[in-house]
SETORDREN-392160 format. One record per residue (C-alpha): z negated, y negated, x negated; residue in one letter; residue number from 1; chain. Coordinates in steps of 0.02 Angstrom, whole numbers. Each point is the difference from the previous one (the first is absolute). Layout:
REM SETORDREN-392160
[atom [Z, Y, X], A, NUM, A]
...
END
This chain:
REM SETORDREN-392160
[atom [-8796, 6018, -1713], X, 1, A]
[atom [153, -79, 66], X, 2, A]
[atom [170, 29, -100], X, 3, A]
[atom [58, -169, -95], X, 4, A]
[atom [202, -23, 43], X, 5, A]
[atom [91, -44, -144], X, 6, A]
[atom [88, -176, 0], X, 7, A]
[atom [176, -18, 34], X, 8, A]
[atom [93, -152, -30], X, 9, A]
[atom [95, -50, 143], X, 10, A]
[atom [117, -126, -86], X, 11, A]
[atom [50, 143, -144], X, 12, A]
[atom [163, 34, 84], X, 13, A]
[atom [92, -166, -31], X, 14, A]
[atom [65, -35, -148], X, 15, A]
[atom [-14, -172, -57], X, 16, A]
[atom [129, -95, -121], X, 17, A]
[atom [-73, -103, -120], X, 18, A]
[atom [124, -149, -10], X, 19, A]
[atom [78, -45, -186], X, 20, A]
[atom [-117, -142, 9], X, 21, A]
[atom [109, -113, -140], X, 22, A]
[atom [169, -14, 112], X, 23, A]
[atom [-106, -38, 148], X, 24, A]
[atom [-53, -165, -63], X, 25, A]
[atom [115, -119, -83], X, 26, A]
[atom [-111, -25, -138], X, 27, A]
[atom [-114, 140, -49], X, 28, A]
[atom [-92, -88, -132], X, 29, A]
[atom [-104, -125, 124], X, 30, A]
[atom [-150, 11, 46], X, 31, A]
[atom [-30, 127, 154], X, 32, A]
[atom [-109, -5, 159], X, 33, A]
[atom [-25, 108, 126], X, 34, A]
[atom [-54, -40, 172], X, 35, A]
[atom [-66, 99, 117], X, 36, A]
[atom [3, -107, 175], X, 37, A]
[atom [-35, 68, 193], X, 38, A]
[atom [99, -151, 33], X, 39, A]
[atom [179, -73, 26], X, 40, A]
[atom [9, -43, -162], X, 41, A]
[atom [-3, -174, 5], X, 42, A]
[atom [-110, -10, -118], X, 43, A]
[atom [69, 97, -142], X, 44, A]
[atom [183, -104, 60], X, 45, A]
[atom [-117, -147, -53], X, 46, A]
[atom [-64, 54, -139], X, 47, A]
[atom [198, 55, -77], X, 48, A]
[atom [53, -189, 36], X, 49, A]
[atom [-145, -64, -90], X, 50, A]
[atom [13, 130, -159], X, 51, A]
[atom [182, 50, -1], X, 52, A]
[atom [-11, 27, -211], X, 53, A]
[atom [-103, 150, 75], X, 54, A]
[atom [31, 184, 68], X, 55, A]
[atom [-70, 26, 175], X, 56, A]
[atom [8, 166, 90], X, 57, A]
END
């Protein structure tokens, strides 16, 4: 029987900040959405100018 190699993961040795999300936006307490695009993002640019009383990352 073949031997099973253990999984490493690849992306273990960076070390990712996690940003002090209430001084990134100027208002914490609105609503918050999260896009995830493959795009330019013209559509989450949109979407900001028609919601701006709303957090987008």
């Amino acid at each position: 029987m073949r031997r099973v190699r253990t999984h490493t993961n690849p992306l273990k040795r960076f070390s990712i900040e996690v940003p002090d999300w209430p001084n990134v936006f100027e208002d914490p307490k609105l609503p918050f959405a999260l896009e995830f695009g493959s795009s330019k993002g013209e559509f989450l640019i949109r979407h900001a100018e028609l919601f701006p009383k709303m957090n987008i990352l």
